[in-house]
C-alpha positions as CSV (number, residue, x, y, z in Angstrom):
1,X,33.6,-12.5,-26.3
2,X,35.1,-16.0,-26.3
3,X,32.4,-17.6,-28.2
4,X,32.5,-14.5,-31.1
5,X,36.6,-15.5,-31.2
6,X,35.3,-18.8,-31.5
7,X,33.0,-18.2,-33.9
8,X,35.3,-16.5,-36.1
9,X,37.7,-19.0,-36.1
10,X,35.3,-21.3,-37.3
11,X,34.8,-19.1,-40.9
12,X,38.9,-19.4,-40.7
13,X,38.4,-23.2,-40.7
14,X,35.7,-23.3,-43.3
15,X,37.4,-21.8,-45.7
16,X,40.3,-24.5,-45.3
17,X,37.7,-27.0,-45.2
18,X,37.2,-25.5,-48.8
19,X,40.6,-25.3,-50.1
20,X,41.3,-29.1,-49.0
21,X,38.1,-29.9,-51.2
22,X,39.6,-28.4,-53.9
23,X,43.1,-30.0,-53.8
24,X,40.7,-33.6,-52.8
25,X,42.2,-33.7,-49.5
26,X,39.8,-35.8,-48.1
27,X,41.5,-37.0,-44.5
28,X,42.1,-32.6,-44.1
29,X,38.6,-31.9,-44.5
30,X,37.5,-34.8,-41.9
31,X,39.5,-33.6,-39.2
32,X,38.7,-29.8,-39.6
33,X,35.4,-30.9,-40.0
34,X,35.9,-32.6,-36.8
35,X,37.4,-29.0,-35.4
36,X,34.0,-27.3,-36.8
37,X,32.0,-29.7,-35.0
38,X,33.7,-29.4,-31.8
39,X,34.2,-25.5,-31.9
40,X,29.9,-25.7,-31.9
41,X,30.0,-27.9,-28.4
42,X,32.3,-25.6,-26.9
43,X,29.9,-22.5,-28.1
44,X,26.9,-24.3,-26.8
45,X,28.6,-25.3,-23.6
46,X,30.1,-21.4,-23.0
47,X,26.5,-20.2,-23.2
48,X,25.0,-22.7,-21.3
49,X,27.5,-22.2,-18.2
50,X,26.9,-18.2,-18.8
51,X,23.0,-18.9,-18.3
52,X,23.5,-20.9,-15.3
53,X,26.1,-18.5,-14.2
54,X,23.3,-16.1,-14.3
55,X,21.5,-18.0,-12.9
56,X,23.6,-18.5,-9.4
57,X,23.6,-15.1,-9.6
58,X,20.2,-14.5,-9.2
59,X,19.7,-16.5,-6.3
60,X,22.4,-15.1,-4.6
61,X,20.7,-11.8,-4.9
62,X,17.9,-13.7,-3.7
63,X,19.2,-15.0,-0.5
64,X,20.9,-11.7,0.1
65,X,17.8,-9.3,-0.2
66,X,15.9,-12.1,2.4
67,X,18.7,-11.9,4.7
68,X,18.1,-7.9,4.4
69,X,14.7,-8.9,5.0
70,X,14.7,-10.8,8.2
71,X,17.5,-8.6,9.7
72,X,14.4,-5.4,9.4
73,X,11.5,-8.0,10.5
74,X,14.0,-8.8,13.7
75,X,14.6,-5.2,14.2
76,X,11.1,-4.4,13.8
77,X,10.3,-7.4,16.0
78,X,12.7,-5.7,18.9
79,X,11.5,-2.0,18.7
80,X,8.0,-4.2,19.3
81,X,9.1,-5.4,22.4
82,X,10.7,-2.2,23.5
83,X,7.3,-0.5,23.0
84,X,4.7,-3.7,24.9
85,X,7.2,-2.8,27.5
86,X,6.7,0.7,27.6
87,X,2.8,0.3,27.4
88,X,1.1,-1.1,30.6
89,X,-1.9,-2.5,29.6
90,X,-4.1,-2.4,32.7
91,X,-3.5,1.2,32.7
92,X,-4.0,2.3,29.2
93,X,-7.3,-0.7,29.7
94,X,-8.6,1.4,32.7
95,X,-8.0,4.8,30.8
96,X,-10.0,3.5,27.9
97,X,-12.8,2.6,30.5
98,X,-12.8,5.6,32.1
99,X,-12.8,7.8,29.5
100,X,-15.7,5.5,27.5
101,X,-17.7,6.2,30.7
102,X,-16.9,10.1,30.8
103,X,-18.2,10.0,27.3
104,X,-21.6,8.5,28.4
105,X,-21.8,11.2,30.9
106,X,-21.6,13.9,28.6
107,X,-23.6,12.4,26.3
108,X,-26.6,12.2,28.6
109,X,-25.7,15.9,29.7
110,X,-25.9,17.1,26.1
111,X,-29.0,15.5,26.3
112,X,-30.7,16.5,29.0
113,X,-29.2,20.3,28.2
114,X,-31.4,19.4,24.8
115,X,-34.2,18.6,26.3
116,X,-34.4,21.6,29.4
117,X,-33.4,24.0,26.1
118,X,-36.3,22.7,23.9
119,X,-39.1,22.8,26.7
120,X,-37.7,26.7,27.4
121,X,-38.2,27.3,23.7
122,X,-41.2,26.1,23.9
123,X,-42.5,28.2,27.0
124,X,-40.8,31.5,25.7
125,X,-42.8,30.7,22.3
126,X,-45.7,30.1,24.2
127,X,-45.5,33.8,26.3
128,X,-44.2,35.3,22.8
129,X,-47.7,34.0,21.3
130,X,-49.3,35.7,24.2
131,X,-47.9,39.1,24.1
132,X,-48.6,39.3,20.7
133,X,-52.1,38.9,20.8
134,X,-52.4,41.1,23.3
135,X,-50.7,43.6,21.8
136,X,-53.0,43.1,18.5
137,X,-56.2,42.7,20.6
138,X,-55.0,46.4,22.4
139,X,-54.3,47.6,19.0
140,X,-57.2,46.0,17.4
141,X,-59.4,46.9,20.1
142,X,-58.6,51.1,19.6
143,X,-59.5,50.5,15.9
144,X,-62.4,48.7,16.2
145,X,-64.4,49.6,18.6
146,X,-62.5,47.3,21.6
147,X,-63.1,44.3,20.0
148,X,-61.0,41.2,20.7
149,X,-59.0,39.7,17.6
150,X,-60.4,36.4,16.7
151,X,-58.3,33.1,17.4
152,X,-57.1,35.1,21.2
Protein backbone atom coordinates (compact mmCIF):
# COMPACT_ATOMS: atom_id res chain seq x y z
CA UNK A 1 0.00 0.00 0.00
CA UNK A 2 2.97 2.20 0.76
CA UNK A 3 4.68 1.84 -2.42
CA UNK A 4 1.05 2.61 -4.53
CA UNK A 5 0.95 6.03 -2.05
CA UNK A 6 4.35 6.32 -3.22
CA UNK A 7 3.75 5.83 -6.49
CA UNK A 8 1.10 8.27 -6.63
CA UNK A 9 2.90 10.84 -5.26
CA UNK A 10 5.33 10.59 -7.81
CA UNK A 11 2.55 11.53 -10.79
CA UNK A 12 1.96 14.61 -8.02
CA UNK A 13 5.60 15.41 -8.50
CA UNK A 14 5.75 15.04 -12.24
CA UNK A 15 3.40 17.20 -13.01
CA UNK A 16 5.33 19.95 -10.92
CA UNK A 17 8.30 18.89 -12.60
CA UNK A 18 6.19 20.13 -15.64
CA UNK A 19 4.96 23.30 -14.51
CA UNK A 20 8.57 24.41 -13.33
CA UNK A 21 9.61 23.67 -17.08
CA UNK A 22 7.16 25.77 -18.22
CA UNK A 23 7.93 28.83 -15.96
CA UNK A 24 12.06 27.67 -16.87
CA UNK A 25 12.59 26.85 -13.30
CA UNK A 26 15.51 24.98 -13.78
CA UNK A 27 17.08 24.51 -10.04
CA UNK A 28 12.88 23.28 -9.12
CA UNK A 29 12.94 20.73 -11.68
CA UNK A 30 16.51 19.29 -10.46
CA UNK A 31 15.52 18.81 -7.03
CA UNK A 32 12.08 17.22 -7.78
CA UNK A 33 13.78 15.37 -10.17
CA UNK A 34 15.96 14.42 -7.39
CA UNK A 35 12.57 13.49 -5.26
CA UNK A 36 11.48 11.26 -8.39
CA UNK A 37 14.62 9.51 -8.36
CA UNK A 38 14.67 8.75 -4.79
CA UNK A 39 10.86 7.93 -4.39
CA UNK A 40 11.99 4.82 -7.18
CA UNK A 41 14.90 3.58 -4.48
CA UNK A 42 12.53 3.60 -1.73
CA UNK A 43 9.83 1.56 -4.09
CA UNK A 44 12.57 -0.85 -5.07
CA UNK A 45 13.84 -1.15 -1.47
CA UNK A 46 9.99 -1.62 0.02
CA UNK A 47 9.62 -4.61 -2.31
CA UNK A 48 12.75 -6.00 -1.93
CA UNK A 49 12.46 -6.20 2.08
CA UNK A 50 8.67 -7.54 1.35
CA UNK A 51 10.32 -10.51 -0.77
CA UNK A 52 12.87 -11.20 1.84
CA UNK A 53 10.24 -10.73 4.45
CA UNK A 54 8.54 -13.58 2.63
CA UNK A 55 11.09 -15.07 2.59
CA UNK A 56 11.90 -15.49 6.58
CA UNK A 57 8.69 -16.44 6.52
CA UNK A 58 9.00 -19.33 4.70
CA UNK A 59 11.68 -20.74 6.61
CA UNK A 60 10.15 -20.27 9.67
CA UNK A 61 7.27 -22.37 8.44
CA UNK A 62 10.07 -24.58 7.52
CA UNK A 63 11.75 -25.09 10.82
CA UNK A 64 8.38 -25.22 12.41
CA UNK A 65 6.74 -28.13 10.40
CA UNK A 66 10.42 -30.13 11.07
CA UNK A 67 10.11 -29.44 14.60
CA UNK A 68 6.44 -31.04 14.22
CA UNK A 69 8.25 -33.65 12.46
CA UNK A 70 10.83 -34.86 14.84
CA UNK A 71 8.40 -34.40 17.82
CA UNK A 72 6.04 -37.51 15.81
CA UNK A 73 9.49 -39.46 14.76
CA UNK A 74 10.33 -39.26 18.71
CA UNK A 75 6.95 -40.26 19.67
CA UNK A 76 6.92 -42.89 17.13
CA UNK A 77 10.49 -43.80 18.28
CA UNK A 78 8.93 -44.31 22.13
CA UNK A 79 5.72 -46.25 21.32
CA UNK A 80 8.73 -48.55 19.47
CA UNK A 81 10.30 -49.16 22.51
CA UNK A 82 7.14 -49.63 24.47
CA UNK A 83 6.27 -52.39 22.01
CA UNK A 84 10.30 -54.39 21.74
CA UNK A 85 9.45 -54.35 25.41
CA UNK A 86 6.27 -55.92 25.29
CA UNK A 87 7.54 -58.59 22.65
CA UNK A 88 9.99 -61.28 23.97
CA UNK A 89 11.86 -62.40 21.33
CA UNK A 90 12.99 -65.93 22.28
CA UNK A 91 9.39 -66.68 22.84
CA UNK A 92 7.70 -65.32 19.87
CA UNK A 93 11.45 -67.07 17.95
CA UNK A 94 10.40 -70.44 19.58
CA UNK A 95 6.63 -70.06 18.57
CA UNK A 96 7.67 -69.38 15.11
CA UNK A 97 9.78 -72.72 15.31
CA UNK A 98 7.28 -74.68 16.61
CA UNK A 99 4.63 -73.77 14.69
CA UNK A 100 6.96 -74.04 11.21
CA UNK A 101 7.56 -77.62 12.41
CA UNK A 102 3.74 -78.35 13.16
CA UNK A 103 3.29 -77.23 9.70
CA UNK A 104 5.72 -79.95 8.26
CA UNK A 105 3.87 -82.37 10.17
CA UNK A 106 0.68 -81.77 8.66
CA UNK A 107 2.07 -81.42 5.52
CA UNK A 108 3.44 -84.98 5.46
CA UNK A 109 -0.02 -86.12 6.98
CA UNK A 110 -1.91 -84.54 4.16
CA UNK A 111 0.39 -86.44 2.24
CA UNK A 112 0.44 -89.63 3.31
CA UNK A 113 -3.63 -89.26 3.75
CA UNK A 114 -3.11 -88.61 -0.30
CA UNK A 115 -1.35 -91.30 -0.91
CA UNK A 116 -3.35 -94.29 1.48
CA UNK A 117 -6.61 -92.38 -0.40
CA UNK A 118 -5.31 -92.83 -3.98
CA UNK A 119 -4.04 -96.49 -3.54
CA UNK A 120 -7.93 -97.20 -1.97
CA UNK A 121 -9.22 -95.63 -5.13
CA UNK A 122 -7.36 -97.48 -6.94
CA UNK A 123 -8.27 -100.94 -5.29
CA UNK A 124 -12.08 -100.06 -5.06
CA UNK A 125 -11.65 -99.23 -9.00
CA UNK A 126 -9.96 -102.33 -9.40
CA UNK A 127 -13.06 -104.67 -7.56
CA UNK A 128 -15.54 -102.15 -9.37
CA UNK A 129 -13.87 -103.40 -12.78
CA UNK A 130 -14.42 -106.84 -11.50
CA UNK A 131 -17.98 -106.88 -10.52
CA UNK A 132 -18.82 -105.45 -13.60
CA UNK A 133 -17.58 -107.95 -15.74
CA UNK A 134 -18.97 -110.40 -13.92
CA UNK A 135 -22.13 -109.11 -13.96
CA UNK A 136 -21.85 -108.71 -17.97
CA UNK A 137 -20.28 -112.18 -18.36
CA UNK A 138 -23.63 -113.52 -16.12
CA UNK A 139 -25.73 -111.43 -18.23
CA UNK A 140 -23.90 -112.07 -21.31
CA UNK A 141 -23.62 -115.62 -20.64
CA UNK A 142 -27.85 -116.01 -20.37
CA UNK A 143 -27.93 -114.36 -23.80
CA UNK A 144 -25.54 -116.15 -25.52
CA UNK A 145 -25.36 -119.32 -24.82
CA UNK A 146 -22.96 -118.90 -21.42
CA UNK A 147 -20.29 -117.43 -23.17
CA UNK A 148 -17.72 -115.25 -21.37
CA UNK A 149 -17.52 -111.45 -22.56
CA UNK A 150 -14.28 -110.90 -24.26
CA UNK A 151 -11.43 -108.68 -22.47
CA UNK A 152 -12.80 -110.63 -18.74
Amino acid sequence: RLSTDIQREEKNVTKSIKDCAKRNDIRSMKVLAKEIVNSRKVVSRLYHNKAQMNSVSMMLTEQLATVRSVGHITKSTEVLKAMNGLIKHQQVTDTMRDMSKEMMKSGLIEEMLADAIDDGMEDVEAETDEEVNKILAELAGGHKGGQAPPGG
